[in-house]
C-alpha positions as CSV (number, residue, x, y, z in Angstrom):
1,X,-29.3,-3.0,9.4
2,X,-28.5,-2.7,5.8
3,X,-27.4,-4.7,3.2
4,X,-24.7,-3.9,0.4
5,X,-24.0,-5.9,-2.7
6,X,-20.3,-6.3,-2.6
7,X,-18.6,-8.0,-5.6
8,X,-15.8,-9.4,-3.7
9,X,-17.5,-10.9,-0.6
10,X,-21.2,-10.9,-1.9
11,X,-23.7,-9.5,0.6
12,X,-22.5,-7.2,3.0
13,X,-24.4,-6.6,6.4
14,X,-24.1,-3.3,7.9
15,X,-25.0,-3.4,11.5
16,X,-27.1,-0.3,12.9
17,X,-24.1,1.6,14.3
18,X,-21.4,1.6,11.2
19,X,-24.5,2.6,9.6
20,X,-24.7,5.8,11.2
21,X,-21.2,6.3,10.9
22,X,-20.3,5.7,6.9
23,X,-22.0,8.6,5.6
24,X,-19.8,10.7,7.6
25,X,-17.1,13.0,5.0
26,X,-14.5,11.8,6.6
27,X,-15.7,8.1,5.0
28,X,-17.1,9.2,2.3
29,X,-14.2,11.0,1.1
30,X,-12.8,7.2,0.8
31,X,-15.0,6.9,-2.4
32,X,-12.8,9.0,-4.2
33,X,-9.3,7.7,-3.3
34,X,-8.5,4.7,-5.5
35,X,-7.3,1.6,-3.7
36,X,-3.8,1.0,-6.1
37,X,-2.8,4.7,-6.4
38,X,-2.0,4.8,-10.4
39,X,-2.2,1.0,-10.8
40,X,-4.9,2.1,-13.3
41,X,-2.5,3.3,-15.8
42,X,-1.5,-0.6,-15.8
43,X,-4.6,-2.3,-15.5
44,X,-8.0,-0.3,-16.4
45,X,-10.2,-2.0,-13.8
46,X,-8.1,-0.8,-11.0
47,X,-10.7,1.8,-10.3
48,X,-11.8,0.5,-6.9
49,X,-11.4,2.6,-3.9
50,X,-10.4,2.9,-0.5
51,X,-14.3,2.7,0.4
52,X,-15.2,-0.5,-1.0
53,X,-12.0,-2.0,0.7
54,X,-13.1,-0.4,4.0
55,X,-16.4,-2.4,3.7
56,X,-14.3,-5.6,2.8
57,X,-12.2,-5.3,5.4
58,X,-15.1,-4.1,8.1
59,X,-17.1,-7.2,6.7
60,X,-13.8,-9.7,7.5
61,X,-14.1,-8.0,10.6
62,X,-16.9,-9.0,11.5
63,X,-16.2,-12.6,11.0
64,X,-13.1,-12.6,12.6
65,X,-14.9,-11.1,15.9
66,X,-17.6,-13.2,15.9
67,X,-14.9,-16.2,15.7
68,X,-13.2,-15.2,18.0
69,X,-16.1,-14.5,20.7
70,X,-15.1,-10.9,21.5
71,X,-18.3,-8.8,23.8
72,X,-20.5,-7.0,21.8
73,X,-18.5,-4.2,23.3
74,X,-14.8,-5.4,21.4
75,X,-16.8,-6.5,18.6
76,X,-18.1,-2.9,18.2
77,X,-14.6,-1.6,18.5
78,X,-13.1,-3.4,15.9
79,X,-15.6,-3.6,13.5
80,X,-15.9,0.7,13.4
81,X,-11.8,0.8,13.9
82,X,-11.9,-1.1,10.4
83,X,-14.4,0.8,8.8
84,X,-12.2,4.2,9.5
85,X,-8.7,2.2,9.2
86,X,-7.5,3.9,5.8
87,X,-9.4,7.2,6.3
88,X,-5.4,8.7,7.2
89,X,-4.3,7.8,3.4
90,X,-4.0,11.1,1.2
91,X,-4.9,11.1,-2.6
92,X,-3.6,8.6,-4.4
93,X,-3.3,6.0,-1.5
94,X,0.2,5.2,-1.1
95,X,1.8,7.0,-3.8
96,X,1.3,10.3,-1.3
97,X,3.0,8.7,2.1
98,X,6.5,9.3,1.4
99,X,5.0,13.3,1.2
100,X,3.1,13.0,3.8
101,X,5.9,11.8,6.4
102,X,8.4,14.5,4.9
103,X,6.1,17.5,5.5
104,X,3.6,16.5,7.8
105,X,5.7,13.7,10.0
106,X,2.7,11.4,9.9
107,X,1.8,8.3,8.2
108,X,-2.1,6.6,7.4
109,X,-2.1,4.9,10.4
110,X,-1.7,8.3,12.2
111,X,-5.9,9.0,12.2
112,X,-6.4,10.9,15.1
113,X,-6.5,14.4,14.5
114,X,-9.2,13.4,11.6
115,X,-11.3,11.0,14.0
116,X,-11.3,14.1,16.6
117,X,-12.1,17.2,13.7
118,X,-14.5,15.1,12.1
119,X,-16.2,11.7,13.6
120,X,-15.2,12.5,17.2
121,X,-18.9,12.8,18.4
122,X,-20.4,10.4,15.9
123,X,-18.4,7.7,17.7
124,X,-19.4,8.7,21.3
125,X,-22.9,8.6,20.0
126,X,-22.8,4.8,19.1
127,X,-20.7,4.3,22.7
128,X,-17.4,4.2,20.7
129,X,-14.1,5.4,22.5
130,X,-12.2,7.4,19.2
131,X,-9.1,6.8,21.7
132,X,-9.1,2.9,21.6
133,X,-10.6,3.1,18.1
134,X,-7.5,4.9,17.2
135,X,-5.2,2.7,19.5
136,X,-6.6,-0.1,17.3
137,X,-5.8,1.0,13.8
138,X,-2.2,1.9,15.0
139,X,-1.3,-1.0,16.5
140,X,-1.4,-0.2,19.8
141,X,-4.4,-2.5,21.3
142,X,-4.5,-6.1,22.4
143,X,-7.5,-6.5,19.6
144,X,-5.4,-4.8,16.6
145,X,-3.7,-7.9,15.2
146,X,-6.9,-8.6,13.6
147,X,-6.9,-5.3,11.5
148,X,-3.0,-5.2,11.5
149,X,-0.9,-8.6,12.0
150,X,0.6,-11.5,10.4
151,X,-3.3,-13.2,9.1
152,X,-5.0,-9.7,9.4
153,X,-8.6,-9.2,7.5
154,X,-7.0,-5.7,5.9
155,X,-4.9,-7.6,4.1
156,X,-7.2,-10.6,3.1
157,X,-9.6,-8.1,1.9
158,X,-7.0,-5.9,-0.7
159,X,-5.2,-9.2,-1.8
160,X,-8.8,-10.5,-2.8
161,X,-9.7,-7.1,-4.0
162,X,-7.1,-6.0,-6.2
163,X,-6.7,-9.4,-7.8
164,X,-10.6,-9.2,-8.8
165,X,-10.2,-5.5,-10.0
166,X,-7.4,-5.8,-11.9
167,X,-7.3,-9.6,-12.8
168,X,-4.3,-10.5,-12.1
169,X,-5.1,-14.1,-11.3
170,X,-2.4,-14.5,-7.9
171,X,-3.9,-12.8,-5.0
172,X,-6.6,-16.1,-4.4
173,X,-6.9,-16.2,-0.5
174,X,-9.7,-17.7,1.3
175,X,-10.4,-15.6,3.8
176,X,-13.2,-17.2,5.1
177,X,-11.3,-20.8,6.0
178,X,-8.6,-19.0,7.6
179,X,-10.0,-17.1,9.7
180,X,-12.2,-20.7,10.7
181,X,-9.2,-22.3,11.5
182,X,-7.9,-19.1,14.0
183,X,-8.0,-19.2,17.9
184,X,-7.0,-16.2,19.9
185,X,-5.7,-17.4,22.9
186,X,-4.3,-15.4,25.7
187,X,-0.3,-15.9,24.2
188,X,-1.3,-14.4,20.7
189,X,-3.4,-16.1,17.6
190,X,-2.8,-19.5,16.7
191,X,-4.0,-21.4,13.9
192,X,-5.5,-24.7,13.4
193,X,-3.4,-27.5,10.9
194,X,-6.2,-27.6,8.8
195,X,-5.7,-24.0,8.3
196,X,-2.0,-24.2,6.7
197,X,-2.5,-24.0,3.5
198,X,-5.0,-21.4,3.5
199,X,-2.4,-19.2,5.1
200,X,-0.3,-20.2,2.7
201,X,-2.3,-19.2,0.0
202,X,-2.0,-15.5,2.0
203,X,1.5,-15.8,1.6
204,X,1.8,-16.8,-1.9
205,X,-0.7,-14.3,-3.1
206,X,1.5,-11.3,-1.4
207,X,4.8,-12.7,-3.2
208,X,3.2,-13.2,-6.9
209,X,1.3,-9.7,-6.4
210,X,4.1,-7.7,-5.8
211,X,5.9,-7.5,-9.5
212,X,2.7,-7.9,-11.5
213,X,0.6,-4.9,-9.5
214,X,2.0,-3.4,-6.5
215,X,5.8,-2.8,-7.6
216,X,4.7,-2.7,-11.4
217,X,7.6,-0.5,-12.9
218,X,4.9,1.6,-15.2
219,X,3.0,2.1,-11.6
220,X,6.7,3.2,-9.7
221,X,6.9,5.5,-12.7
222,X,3.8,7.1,-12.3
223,X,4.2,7.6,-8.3
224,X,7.4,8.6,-8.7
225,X,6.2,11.5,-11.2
226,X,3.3,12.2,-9.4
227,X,5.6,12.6,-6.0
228,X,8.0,15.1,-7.7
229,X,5.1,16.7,-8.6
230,X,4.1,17.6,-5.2
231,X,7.5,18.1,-4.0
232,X,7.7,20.9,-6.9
233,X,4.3,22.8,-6.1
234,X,5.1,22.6,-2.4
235,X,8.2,24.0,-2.4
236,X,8.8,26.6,0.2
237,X,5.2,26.2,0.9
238,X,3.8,26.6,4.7
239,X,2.7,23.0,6.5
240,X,-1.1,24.2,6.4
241,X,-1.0,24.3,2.4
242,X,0.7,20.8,2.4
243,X,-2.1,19.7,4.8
244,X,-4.7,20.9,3.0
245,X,-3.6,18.9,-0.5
246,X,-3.2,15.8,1.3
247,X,-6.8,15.9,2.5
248,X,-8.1,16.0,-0.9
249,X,-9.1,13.2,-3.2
250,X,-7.6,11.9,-6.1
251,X,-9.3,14.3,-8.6
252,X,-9.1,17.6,-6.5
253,X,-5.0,16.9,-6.1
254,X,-4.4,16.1,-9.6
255,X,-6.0,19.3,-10.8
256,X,-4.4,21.5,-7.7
257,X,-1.0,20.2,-9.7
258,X,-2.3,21.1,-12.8
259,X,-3.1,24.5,-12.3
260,X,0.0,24.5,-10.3
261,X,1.9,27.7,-10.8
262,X,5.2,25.5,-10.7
263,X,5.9,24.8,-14.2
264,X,7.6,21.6,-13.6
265,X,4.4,20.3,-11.3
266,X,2.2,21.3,-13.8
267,X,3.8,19.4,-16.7
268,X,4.2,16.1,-14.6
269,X,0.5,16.0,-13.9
270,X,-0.4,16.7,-17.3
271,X,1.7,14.1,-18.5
272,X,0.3,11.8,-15.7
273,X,-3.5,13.0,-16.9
274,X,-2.6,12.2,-20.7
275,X,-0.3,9.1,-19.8
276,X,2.8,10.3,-21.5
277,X,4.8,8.8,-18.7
278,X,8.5,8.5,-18.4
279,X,10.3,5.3,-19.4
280,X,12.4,3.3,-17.9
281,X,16.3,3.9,-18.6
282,X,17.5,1.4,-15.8
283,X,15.5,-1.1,-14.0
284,X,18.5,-2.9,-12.3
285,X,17.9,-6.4,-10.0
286,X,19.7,-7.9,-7.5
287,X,22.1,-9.7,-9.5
288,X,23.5,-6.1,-10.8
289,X,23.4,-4.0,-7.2
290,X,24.9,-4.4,-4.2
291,X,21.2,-4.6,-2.4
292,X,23.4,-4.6,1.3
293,X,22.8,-0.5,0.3
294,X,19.7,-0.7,0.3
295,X,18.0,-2.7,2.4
296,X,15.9,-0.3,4.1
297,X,15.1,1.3,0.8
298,X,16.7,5.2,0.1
299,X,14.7,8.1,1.5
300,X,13.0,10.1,-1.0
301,X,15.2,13.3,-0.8
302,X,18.7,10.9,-1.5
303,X,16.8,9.5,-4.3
304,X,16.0,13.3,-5.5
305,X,19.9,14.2,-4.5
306,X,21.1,11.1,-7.1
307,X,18.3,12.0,-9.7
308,X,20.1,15.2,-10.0
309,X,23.7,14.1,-9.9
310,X,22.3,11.9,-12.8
311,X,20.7,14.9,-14.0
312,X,23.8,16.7,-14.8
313,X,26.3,14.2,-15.6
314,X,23.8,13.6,-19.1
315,X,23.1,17.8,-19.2
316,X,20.1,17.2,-18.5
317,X,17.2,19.5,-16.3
318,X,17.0,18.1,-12.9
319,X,13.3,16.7,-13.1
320,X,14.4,14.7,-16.2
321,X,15.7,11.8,-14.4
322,X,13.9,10.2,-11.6
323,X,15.7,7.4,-9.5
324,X,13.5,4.9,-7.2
325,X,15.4,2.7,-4.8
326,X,12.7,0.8,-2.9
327,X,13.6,-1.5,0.3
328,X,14.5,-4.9,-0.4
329,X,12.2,-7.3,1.0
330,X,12.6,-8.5,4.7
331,X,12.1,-12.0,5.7
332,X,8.3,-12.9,5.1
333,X,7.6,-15.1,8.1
334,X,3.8,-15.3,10.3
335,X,4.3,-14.9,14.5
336,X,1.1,-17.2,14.3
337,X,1.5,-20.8,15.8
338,X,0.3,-24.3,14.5
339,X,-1.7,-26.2,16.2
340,X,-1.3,-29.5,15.8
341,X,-2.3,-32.9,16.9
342,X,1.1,-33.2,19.1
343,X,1.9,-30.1,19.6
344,X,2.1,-26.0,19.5
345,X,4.9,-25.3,16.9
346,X,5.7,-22.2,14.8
347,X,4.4,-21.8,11.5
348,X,8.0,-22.2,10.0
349,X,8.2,-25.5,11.3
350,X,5.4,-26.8,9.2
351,X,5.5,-24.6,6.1
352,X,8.8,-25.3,4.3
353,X,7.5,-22.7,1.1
354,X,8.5,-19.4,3.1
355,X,12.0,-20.1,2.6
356,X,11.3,-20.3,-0.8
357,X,8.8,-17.2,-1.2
358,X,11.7,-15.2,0.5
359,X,14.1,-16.0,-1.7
360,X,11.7,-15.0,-5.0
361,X,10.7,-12.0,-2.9
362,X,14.3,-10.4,-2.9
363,X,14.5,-11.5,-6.4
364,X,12.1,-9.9,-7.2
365,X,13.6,-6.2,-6.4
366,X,14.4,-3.8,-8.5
367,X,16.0,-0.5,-8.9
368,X,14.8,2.1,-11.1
369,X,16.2,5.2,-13.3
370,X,13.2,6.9,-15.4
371,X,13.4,9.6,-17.8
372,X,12.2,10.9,-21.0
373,X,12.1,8.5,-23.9
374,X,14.2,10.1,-25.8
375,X,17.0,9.8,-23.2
376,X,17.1,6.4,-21.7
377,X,20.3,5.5,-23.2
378,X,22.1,8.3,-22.2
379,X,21.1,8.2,-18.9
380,X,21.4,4.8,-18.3
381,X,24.9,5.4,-19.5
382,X,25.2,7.8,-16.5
383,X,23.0,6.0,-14.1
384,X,25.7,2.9,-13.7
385,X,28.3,5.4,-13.1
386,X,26.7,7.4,-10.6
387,X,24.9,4.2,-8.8
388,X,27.8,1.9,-9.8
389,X,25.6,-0.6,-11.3
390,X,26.8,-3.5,-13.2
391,X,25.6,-2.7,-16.8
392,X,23.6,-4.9,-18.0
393,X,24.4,-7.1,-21.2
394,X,22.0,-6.9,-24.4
395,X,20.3,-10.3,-23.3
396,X,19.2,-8.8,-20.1
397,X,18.2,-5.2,-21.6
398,X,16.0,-7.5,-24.2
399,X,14.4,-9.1,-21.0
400,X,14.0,-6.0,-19.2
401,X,11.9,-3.8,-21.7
402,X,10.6,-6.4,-23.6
């Protein structure tokens, strides 16, 4: 066994057989993959990586098996499935999925190709199935709501994470007490009365996370720059080039686009490398869009197809305008059960706040238009046209870029 300092969760005890498996590349390769994509553009302390949260999250792990009594077997399982659960994400974390579906047709939870290349027989060693380790991170296994479900440790872990990294003082959740007050039962998880609030906390910290860090518009900018950027230097490009760039880390794809021989690719990523972003010329809420359009968000290639409609209503060069339509929220609700002193009753019963934290959720949506500085007004002129987007009055331009 081995013992890592972890600033988030303190000391971290690696048992004997995740030891053997976290210097394996395919882990490794984690410590170069930061956590928030370019949420480091916002906050400088967002530098923390996919590796540390695999540690969190295999630590919470842990607990959760141990409090739930699994066989040393299960515990096994899940504790390694949550060690390798992000090892799918390409550089950048998230700000590389939308790419990754379009050209490869697979998405982070899709690890099994990786886990059979390169941690196959490492796995069998330890008297791991890669399989049911696989079946686990994508969802498909009776134990996988505890890596992915309504009070799963992966999402404990990040919340806590990136609040401490970037200090954005909302994503408090006491992991710990919630997963005390959990019971898996044979029907599904339920959770203790005494455990509301800490699940609440869960709750709030995903709602008041979501503008300051995770939907930031200077981090939507970024991605979205960084994605055109990929979709440029891959252009008419064969799938084994675009699988070999989303294998690499953060540093190795950024300087592939830089000494892209696409001129536009190269020029975002140099901008992205210098931080001359682009700016917003639109960043439209619910209260100007009809968000009935999109409430599954706009696929990447009808956002590119508007960007250039844009694009040439101002006379401007197609990559000049970026749009970024992402989905409107869906109902935030948790399958869990309360268990009270009377009764079993659903969490919605006895938590009155998620009808309120839905409501600020969809609030909380916006639409974006980015382009150079020098030609936001113009093409926010163009962007309500083409989007038919009530144009917003000088009070709520001052609120919006101030």
């Amino acid at each position: 066994m081995k013992i890592i300092k972890d600033p988030v969760h303190g000391y971290i005890e690696v048992e004997d057989f995740a030891l053997a498996l976290l210097d394996l590349p395919v882990l490794q390769r984690l410590r170069y993959i930061k956590q928030l994509g370019f949420s480091y553009l916002v906050y400088p302390g967002a530098n923390h990586t996919r590796f540390e949260h695999s540690l969190g999250t295999m630590f919470l792990a842990d607990v959760a098996s141990r409090r739930f009594g699994l066989t040393d077997t299960e515990h096994t399982l899940v504790v390694a499935a949550a060690l390798f659960h992000d090892i799918g994400h390409g550089p950048f974390s998230h700000a590389s999925e939308p790419l990754m579906q379009k050209y490869l047709g697979c998405s982070h939870d899709d690890i099994e190709m990786m886990v059979e290349e390169q941690a196959g027989e490492a796995l069998l060693a330890q008297g791991i199935d890669p399989g049911e380790l696989c079946a686990v991170v994508k969802g498909n296994h009776s134990l996988s709501g505890i890596i992915h479900g309504d009070l799963d440790v992966d999402r404990m872990d990040y919340l806590l994470r990136d609040a401490y990294y970037t200090g954005a003082p909302y994503g408090s959740v006491d992991a710990q007490r919630l997963i005390r007050h959990l019971i898996r039962t044979s029907e599904g998880t339920v959770i203790d009365e005494n455990g509301v609030n800490a699940a609440e906390s869960l709750l709030i910290a995903r709602t008041m996370m979501r503008p300051t860090v995770y939907f930031h518009h200077v981090s939507r900018i970024a991605e979205s720059m960084f994605q055109l950027a990929i979709l440029e230097h891959l252009d008419g490009t064969r799938k084994e080039i675009a699988w070999a760039l989303f294998k690499m880390d953060d540093a190795s794809c950024l300087h592939a686009l830089q000494t892209s021989e696409n001129p536009v690719a190269c020029d975002l990523a140099v901008r992205l490398y210098e931080r001359r972003l682009y700016k917003r010329a639109l960043f439209a809420g619910s209260d100007q869009v009809n968000t009935t359009l999109f409430e599954q968000g706009v696929p990447f290639e009808k956002c590119r197809e508007l960007a250039r409609k844009i694009a040439s209503g101002a006379g401007l060069m197609p990559h000049q305008v970026l749009v970024d339509i992402p989905p409107v929220p869906g109902e935030m609700s948790l399958g869990v059960r309360v268990n009270s002193r009377h009764a079993v009753v659903g969490f919605n019963e006895v938590s009155p706040r998620i009808r309120t934290l839905n409501a600020t959720r969809r609030e909380q949506w916006r639409l974006g238009v980015y382009t150079l500085p020098e030609y936001r007004d113009l093409v926010a002129e163009v962007s309500c046209d083409v989007l038919h987007i009530k144009k917003p009055t000088r009070q709520d331009t001052l609120f919006s870029f101030r």
